[in-house]
N, C-alpha and C positions, 0 to 999 in steps of 0.2 A: 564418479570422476574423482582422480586422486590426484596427488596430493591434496587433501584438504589444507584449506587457509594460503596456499599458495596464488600467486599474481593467476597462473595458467591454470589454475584450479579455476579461477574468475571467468578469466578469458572462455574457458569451456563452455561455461554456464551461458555467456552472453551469445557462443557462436550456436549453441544450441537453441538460445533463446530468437537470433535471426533466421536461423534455417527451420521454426517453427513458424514463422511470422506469415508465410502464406495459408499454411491449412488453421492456424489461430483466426487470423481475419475470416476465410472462406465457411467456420464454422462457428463464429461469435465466439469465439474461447478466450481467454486473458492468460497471459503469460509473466511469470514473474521469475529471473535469478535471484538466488540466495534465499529464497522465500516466499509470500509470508507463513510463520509457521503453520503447519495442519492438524487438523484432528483425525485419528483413526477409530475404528468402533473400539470401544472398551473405555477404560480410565480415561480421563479429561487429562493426558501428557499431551504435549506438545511436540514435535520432531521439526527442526529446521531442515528442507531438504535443500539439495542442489538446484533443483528446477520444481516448479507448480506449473502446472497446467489446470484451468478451471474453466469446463462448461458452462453455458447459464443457465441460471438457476438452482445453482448449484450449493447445499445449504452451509452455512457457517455457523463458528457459534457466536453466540451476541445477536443473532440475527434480529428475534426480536425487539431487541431495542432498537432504541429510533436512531440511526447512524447521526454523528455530528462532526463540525470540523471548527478547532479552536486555534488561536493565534494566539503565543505568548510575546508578551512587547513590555520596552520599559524598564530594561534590564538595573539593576542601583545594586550595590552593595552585594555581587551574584544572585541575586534573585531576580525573578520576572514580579513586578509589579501589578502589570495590567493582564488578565486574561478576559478574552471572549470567546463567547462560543456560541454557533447557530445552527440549530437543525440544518444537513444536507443538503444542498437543492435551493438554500435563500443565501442570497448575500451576505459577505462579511467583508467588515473595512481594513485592511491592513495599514496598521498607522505609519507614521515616515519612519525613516525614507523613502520607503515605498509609495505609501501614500494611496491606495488604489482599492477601488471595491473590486473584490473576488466575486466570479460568480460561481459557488458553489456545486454546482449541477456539473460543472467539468468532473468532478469525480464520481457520479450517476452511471453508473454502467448499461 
């Protein structure tokens, strides 16, 4: 799709991304605009595409490490003060405003 970086460059990505939404769901697949980057065989380069389309079980890299999800809070003098972080799949507390335990497992495919 072209213009890259253009609004309608966008807009493409997301119409393709709805007019994939039935055989995604019918086939457990995840769909993502603008990304996330991919691997191809060979060098460890990176490509951002227009559109990913992902099967399950489908391998990534970093796989095996143990996925996590951290919240940075606390912000003082431009930096984040506080960071946490908890293995995938367990709760994490998001401090105020917010104020609310996450539950994790929402990002569990």
């Amino acid at each position: 799709m072209s213009p890259i970086g253009t609004p309608e460059h966008l807009w493409m990505a997301a119409d393709l991304h709805d007019a994939l939404q039935p055989l995604r769901r019918e086939r457990g697949w995840r769909g993502s605009p603008q990304g996330p980057p991919v691997c191809i065989e060979g060098p460890r380069n990176s490509l951002v595409p227009d559109y990913v389309l992902v099967p399950p079980g489908c391998p990534r890299w970093g796989q095996a490490e143990l996925p996590t999800v951290t919240v940075h809070s606390d912000i003082a003098d431009g930096a984040y003060r506080s960071i946490a972080t908890v293995p995938m799949g367990k709760p994490l507390h998001l401090p105020a405003p917010v104020d609310v335990e996450l539950d994790t497992s929402i990002f569990m495919a």
